[in-house]
NUBA-740594 format. One record per residue: residue number from 1; residue in three letters; z, x, y of N, C-alpha, C, CB in turn. Coordinates in steps of 0.02 Angstrom, whole numbers. Each point is the difference from the previous one (the first is absolute). Glycine has a CB too. Layout:
   resi   resn      n_Z      n_X      n_Y     ca_Z     ca_X     ca_Y      c_Z      c_X      c_Y     cb_Z     cb_X     cb_Y
    NUM    Ala        Z        X        Y        Z        X        Y        Z        X        Y        Z        X        Y
...
END
This chain:
   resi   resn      n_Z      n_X      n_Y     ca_Z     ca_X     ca_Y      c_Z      c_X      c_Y     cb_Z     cb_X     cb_Y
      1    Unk     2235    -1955     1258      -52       33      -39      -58       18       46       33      -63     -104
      2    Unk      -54      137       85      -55       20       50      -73      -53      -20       54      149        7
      3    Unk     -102     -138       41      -62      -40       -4      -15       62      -62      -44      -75      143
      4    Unk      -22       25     -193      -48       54      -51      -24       29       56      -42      -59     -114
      5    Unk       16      125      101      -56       32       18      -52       54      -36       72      -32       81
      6    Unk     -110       54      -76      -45       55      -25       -4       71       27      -59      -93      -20
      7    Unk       50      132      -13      -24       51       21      -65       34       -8      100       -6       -5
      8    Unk     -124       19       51      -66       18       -8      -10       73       42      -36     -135      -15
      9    Unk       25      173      -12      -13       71       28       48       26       39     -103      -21       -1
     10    Unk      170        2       -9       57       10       57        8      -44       38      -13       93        5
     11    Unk      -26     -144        0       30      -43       50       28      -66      -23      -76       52       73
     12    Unk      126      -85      -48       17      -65      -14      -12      -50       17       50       41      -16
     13    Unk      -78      -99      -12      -18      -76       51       38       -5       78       -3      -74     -125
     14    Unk      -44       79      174       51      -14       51      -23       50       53      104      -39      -78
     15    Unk     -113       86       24      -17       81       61       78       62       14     -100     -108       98
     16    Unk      119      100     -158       48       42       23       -2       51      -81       84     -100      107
     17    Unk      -78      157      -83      -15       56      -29       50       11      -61      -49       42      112
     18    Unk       46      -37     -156       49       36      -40      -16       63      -51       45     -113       12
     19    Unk      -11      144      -41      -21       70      -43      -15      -19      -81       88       83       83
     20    Unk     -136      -86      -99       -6      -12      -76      -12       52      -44      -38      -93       29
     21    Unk       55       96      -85        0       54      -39      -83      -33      -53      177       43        9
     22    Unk     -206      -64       15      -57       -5      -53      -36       59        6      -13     -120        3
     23    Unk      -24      160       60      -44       69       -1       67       56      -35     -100      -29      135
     24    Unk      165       23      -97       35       49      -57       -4      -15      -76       79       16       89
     25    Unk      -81      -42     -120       12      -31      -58      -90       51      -28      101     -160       35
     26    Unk     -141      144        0      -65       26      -36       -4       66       15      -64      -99        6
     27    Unk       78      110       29        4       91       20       67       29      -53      -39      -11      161
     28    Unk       76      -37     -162       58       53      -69      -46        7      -71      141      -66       37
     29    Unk     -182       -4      -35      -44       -5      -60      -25       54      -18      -27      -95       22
     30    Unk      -33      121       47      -46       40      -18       23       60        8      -77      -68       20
     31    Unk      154       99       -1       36       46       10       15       11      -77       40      -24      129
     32    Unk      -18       -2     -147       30       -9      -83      -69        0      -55      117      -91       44
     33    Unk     -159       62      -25      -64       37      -38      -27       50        5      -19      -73       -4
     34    Unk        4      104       43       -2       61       49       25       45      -51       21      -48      125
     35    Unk       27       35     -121       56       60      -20        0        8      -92       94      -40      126
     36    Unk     -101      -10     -136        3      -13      -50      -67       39      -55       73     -108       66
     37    Unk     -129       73      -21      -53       40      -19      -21       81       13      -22     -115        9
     38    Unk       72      131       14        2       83       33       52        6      -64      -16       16      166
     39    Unk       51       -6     -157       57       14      -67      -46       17      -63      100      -96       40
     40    Unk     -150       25      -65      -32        3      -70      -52       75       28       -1     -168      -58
     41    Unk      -40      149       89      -56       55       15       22       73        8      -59      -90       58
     42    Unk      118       92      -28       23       63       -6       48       48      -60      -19      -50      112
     43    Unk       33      -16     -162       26       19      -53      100       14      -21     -143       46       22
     44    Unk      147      -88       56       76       -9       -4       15      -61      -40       19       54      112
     45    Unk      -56      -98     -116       11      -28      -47      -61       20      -62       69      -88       86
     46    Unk      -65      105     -143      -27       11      -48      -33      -64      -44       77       99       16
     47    Unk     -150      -57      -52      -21      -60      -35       64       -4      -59     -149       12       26
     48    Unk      128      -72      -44       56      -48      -55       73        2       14      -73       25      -95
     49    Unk       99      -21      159       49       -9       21       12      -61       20       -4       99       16
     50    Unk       85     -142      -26       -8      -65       -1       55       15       72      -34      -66     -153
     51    Unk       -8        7      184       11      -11       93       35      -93        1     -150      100       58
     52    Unk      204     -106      -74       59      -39       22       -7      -36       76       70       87      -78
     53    Unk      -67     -169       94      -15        7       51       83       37       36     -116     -108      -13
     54    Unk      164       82      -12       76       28       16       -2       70       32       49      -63     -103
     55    Unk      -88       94       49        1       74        5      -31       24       67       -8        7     -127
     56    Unk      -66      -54      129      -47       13       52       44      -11       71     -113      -42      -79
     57    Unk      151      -19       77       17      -39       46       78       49       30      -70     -134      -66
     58    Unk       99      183       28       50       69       13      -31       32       31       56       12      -84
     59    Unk     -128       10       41      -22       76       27      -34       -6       63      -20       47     -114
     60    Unk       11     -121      135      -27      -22       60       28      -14       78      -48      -34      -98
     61    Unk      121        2       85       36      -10       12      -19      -92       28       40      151        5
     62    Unk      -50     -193      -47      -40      -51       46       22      -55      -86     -138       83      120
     63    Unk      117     -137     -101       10      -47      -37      -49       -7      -46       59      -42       77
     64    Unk      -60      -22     -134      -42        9      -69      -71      -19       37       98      -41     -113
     65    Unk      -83        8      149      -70      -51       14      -71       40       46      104     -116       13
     66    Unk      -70      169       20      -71       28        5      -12       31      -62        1       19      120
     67    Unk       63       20     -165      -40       39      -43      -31      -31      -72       74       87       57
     68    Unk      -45     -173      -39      -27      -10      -43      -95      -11       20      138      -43      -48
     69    Unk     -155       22       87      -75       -3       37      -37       63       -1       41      -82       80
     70    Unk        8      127      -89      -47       61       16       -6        7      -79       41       67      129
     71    Unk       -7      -73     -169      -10       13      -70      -57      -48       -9      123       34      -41
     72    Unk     -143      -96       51      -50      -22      -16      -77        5       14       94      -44       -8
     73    Unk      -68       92       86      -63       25       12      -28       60      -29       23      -54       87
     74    Unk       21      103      -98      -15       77      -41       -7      -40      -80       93      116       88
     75    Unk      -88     -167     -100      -18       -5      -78      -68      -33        0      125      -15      -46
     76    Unk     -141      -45      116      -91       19       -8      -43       37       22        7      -73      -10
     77    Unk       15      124       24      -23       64       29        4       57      -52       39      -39      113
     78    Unk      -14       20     -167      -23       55      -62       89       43      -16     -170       34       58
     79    Unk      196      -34       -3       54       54       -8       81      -28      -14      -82       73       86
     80    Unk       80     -122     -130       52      -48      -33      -21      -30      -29       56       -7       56
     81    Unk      -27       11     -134       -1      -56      -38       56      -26      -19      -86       33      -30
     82    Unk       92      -99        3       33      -45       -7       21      -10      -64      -45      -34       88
     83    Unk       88       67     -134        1      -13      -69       47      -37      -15      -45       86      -22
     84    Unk       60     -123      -56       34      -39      -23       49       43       19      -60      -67      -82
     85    Unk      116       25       75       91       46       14        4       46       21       41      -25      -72
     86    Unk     -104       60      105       35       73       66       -4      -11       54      -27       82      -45
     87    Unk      -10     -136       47      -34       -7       76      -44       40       33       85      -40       12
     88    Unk      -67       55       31      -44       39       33       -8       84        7       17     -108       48
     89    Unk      -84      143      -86       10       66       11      -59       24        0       99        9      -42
     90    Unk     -100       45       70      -21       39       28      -84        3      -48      142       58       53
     91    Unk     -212      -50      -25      -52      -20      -66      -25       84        4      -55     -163       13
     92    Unk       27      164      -72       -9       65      -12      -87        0      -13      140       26      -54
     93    Unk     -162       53       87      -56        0        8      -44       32      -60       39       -6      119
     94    Unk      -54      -49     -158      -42       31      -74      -78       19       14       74      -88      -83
     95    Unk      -85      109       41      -76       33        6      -57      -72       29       27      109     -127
     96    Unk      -27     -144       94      -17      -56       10      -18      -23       79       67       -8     -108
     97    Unk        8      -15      126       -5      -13       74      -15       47       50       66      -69      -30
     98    Unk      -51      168        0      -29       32       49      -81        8        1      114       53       -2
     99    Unk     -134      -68      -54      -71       -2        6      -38      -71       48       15       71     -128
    100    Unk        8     -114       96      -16      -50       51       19       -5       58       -8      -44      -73
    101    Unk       62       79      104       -6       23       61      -50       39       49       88      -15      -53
    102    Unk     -101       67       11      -70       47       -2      -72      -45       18       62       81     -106
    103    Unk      -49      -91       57      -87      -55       -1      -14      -28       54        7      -42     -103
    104    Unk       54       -1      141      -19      -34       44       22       19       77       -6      -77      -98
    105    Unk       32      142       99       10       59       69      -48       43      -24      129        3       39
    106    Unk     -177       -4      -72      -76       48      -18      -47      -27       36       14       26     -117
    107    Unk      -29     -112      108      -34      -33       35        6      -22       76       -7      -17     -109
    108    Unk       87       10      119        0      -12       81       -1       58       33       61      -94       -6
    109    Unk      -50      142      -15       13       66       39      -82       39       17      138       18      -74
    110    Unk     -171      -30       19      -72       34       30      -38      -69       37      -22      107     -113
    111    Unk       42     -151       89      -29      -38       46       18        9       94        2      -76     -123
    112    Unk       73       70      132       26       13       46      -16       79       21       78     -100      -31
    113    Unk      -92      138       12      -11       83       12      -90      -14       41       91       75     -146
    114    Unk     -126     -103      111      -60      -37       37      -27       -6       55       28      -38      -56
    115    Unk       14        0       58       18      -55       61       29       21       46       11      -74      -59
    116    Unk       24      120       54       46       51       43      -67       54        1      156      -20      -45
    117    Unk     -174       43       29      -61       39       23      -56      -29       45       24       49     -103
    118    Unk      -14     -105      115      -64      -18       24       33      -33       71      -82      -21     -127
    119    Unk      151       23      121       38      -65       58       61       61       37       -3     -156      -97
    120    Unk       15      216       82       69       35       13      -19       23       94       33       62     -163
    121    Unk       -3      -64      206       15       27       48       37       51      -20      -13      -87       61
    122    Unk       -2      118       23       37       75      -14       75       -6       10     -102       67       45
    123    Unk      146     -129        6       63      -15      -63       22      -13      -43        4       -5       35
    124    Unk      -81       -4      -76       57      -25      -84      -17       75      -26      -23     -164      -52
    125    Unk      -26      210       64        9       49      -25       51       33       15      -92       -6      -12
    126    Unk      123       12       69       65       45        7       41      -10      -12      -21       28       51
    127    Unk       14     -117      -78       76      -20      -36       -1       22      -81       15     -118       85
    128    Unk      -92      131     -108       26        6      -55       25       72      -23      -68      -97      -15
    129    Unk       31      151       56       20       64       29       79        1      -10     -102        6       91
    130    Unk      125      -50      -44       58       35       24       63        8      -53      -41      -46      115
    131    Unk       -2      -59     -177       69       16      -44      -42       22      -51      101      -88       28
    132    Unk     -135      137      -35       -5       62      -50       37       32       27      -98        6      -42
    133    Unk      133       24      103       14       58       33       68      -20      -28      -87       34      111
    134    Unk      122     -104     -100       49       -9      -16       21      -10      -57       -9      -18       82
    135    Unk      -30       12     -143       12       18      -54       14       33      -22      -31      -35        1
    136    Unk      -34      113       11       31       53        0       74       47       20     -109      -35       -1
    137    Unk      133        0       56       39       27       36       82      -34      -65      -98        4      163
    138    Unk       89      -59     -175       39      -51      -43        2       65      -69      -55     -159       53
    139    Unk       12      173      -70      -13       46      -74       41       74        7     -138      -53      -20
    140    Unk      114       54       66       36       92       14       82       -6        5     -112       50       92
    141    Unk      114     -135      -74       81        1       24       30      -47      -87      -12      -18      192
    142    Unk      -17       18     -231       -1      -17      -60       39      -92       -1        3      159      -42
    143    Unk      -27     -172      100        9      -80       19      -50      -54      -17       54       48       89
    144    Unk      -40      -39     -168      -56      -66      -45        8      -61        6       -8       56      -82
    145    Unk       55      -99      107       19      -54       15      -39        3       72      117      -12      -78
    146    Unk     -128       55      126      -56      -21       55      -49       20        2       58      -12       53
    147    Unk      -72       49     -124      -75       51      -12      -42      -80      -25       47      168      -63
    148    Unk       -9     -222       37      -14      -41      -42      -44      -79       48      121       68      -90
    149    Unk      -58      -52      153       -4      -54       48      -64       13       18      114      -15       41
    150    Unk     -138       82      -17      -57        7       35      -50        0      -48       47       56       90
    151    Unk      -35      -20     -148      -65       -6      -37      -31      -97       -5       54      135      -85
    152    Unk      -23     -187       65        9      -71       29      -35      -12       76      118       -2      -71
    153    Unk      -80       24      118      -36      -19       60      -68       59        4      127      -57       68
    154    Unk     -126      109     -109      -80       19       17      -63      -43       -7       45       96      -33
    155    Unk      -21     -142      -24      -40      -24      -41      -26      -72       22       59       75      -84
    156    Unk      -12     -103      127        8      -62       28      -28       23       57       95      -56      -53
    157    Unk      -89      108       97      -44       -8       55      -88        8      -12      115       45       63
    158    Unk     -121      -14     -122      -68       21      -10      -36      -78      -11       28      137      -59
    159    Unk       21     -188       31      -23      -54       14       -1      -50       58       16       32      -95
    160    Unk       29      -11      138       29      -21       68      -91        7       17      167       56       33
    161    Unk     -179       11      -27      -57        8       21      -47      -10       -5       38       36        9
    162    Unk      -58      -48      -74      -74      -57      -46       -1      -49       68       31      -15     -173
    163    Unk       10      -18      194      -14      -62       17       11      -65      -30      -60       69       37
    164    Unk       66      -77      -98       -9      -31      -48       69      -39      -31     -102       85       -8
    165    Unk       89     -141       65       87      -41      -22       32      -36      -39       -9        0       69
    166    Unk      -63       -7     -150       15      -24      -41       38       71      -51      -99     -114       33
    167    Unk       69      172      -21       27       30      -54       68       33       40     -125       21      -78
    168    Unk      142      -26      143       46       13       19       54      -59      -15      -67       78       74
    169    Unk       53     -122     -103       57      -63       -9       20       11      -77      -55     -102       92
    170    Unk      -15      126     -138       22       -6      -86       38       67        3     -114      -68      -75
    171    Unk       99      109       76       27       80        5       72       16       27     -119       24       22
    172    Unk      142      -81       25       87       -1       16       36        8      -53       -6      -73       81
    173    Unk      -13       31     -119       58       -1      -73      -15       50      -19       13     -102      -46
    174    Unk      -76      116       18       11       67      -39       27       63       24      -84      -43      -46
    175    Unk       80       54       90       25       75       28       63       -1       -3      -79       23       76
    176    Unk      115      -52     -104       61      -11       -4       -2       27      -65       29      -93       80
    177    Unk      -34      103     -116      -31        0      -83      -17       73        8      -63     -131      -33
    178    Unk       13      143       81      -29       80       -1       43       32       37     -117      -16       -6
    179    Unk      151        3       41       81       33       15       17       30      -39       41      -66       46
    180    Unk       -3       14      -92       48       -1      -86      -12       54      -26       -8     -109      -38
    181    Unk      -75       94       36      -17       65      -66      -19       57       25      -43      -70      -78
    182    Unk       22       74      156        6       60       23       50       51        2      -61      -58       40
    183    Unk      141       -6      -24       56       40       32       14       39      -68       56      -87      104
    184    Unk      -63       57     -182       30       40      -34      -16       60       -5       22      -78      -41
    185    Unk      -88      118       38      -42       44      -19      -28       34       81      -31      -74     -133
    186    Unk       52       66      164       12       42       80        4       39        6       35      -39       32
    187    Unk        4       89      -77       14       84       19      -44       20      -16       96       25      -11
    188    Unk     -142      -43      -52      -67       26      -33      -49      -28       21       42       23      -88
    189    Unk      -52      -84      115      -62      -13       13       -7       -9       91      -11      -58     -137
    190    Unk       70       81      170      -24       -9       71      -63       62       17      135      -53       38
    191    Unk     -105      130      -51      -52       32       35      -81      -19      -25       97       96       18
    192    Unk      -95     -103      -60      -99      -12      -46       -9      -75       37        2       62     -169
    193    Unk       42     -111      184      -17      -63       48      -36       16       62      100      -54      -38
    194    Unk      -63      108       61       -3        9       76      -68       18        5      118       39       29
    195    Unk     -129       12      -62      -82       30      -19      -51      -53        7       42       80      -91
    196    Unk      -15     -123       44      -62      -60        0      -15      -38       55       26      -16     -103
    197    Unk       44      -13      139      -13      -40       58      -22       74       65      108     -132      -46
    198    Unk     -118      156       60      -38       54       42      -77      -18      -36      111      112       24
    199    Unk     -119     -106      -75      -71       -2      -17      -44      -54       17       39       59      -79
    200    Unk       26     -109       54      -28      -72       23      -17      -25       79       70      -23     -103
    201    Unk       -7       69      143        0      -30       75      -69       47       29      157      -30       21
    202    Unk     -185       85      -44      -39       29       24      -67      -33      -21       79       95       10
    203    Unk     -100     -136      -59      -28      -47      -28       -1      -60       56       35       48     -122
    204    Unk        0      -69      136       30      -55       39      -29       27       79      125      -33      -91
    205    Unk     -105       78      139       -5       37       27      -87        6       21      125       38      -54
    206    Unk     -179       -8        1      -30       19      -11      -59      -94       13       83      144      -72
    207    Unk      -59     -180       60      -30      -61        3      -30        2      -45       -2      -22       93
    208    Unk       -2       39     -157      -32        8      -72       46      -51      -44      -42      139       11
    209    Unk       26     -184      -35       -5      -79      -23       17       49      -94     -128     -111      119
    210    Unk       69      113     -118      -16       14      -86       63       68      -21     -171      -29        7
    211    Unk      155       93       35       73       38      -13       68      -35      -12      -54       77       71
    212    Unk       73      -94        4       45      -40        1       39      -46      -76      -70        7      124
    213    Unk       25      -50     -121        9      -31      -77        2       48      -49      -59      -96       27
    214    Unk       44      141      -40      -24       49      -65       89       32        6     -177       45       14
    215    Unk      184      -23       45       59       19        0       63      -38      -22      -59       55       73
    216    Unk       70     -105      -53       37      -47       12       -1        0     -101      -33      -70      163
    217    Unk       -8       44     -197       -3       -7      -72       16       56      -28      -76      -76        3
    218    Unk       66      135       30       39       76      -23       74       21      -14      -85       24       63
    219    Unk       82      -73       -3       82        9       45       33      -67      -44      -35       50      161
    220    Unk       25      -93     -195       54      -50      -65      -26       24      -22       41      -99       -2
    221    Unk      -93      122      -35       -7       25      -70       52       66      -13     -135      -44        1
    222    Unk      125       69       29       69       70        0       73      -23       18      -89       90       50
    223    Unk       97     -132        1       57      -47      -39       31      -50      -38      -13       40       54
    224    Unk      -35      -54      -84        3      -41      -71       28       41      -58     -103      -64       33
    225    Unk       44      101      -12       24       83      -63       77       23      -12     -111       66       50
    226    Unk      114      -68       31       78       47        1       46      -55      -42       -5       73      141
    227    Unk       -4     -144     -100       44      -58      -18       16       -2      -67      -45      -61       82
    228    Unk       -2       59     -120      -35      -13      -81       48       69      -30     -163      -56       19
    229    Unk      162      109       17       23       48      -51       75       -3       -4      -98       76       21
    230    Unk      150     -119       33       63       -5        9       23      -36      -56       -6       10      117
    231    Unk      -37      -43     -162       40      -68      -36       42       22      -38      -83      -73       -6
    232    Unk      137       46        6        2      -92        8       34        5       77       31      -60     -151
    233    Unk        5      112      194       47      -12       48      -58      -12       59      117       77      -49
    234    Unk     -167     -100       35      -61       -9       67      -12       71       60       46     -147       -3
END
């Protein structure tokens, strides 16, 4: 019988190296959530559609146990619920939760629009430049699934740029959320988006604090509107 030993970061008591599958094991995790959460946001999987881990664990090609983890994370993250005898499906975006979504990307966003006026270098302006450019370029090629991505990372860098690493930590989750309800309503509401974030980055740009914000509350209030007028499919 071999001696016990441990493993600890790849290595074994003793000093001799071996291959462990514990960092694989978390990277399939977050591969399988990943994916998972791209599927809902983009609408391949549909609201009130019931998501099997079996099913998940086919369309994945991978075993129950990451998908079962990842199901538990997209269900406290808003985008799974858990019902008696279906299990798990797909949550659907009612007026309700898109408003309270609103409310509280109204408040971080002019706050962060601010803050970014008063803190932006002239690389965060050209980053935010550039994915307007690439938005645009995403729209003409009628590619809403990456008109969607960027509209998301526009929004996240404008906070990248605040400075501000508390509202860059609450605001992770949600943009995941303002994805969702962006990606559905994309063909109609990308070009009038694009408009706004130019207004805003020239605001931003401009080192004007009070614009900035004014914009920023312009810019969800007009997509609240759009959101609000889709119901019930968000």
């Amino acid at each position: 019988m071999e001696p016990s030993s441990s493993v600890i970061d790849g290595v074994v008591d003793g000093g001799l190296a071996v291959r462990t599958i514990g960092a694989d094991h978390v990277a399939l995790r977050e591969q399988v959530l990943a994916e998972l959460r791209r599927r809902i946001v983009d609408g391949e999987y549909e609201q009130g559609e019931r998501l099997t881990e079996t099913r998940l664990a086919d369309d994945f090609g991978v075993s129950r146990n990451p998908v079962r983890e990842a199901l538990r994370v997209v269900e406290a993250e808003g985008f799974v619920q858990i019902l008696p005898r279906r299990g798990a499906v797909v949550a659907t975006l009612d007026e309700t939760a898109v408003r309270d979504l609103f409310a509280v990307r109204q408040q971080l966003e002019t706050l962060a629009a601010g803050l970014a006026a008063e803190r932006a270098s002239a690389d965060g302006i050209a980053e935010l430049r550039r994915l307007i450019e690439a938005a645009n370029a995403a729209t003409e090629a009628a590619d809403f699934d990456r008109v969607a991505e960027l509209n998301s990372a526009f929004h996240r860098t404008v906070i990248e740029i605040s400075g501000n690493r508390w509202l860059h930590s609450i605001s992770a989750a949600m943009y995941h959320h303002v994805h969702w309800v962006f990606r559905v309503g994309a063909a109609q509401r990308a070009p009038h988006s694009s408009g706004e974030h130019v207004r805003l980055v020239d605001a931003i740009e401009a080192g004007d604090a009070t614009a900035a914000s004014a914009a920023a509350r312009l810019h969800v209030e007009a997509a609240a509107e759009a959101a609000l007028g889709q119901r019930p499919t968000a």
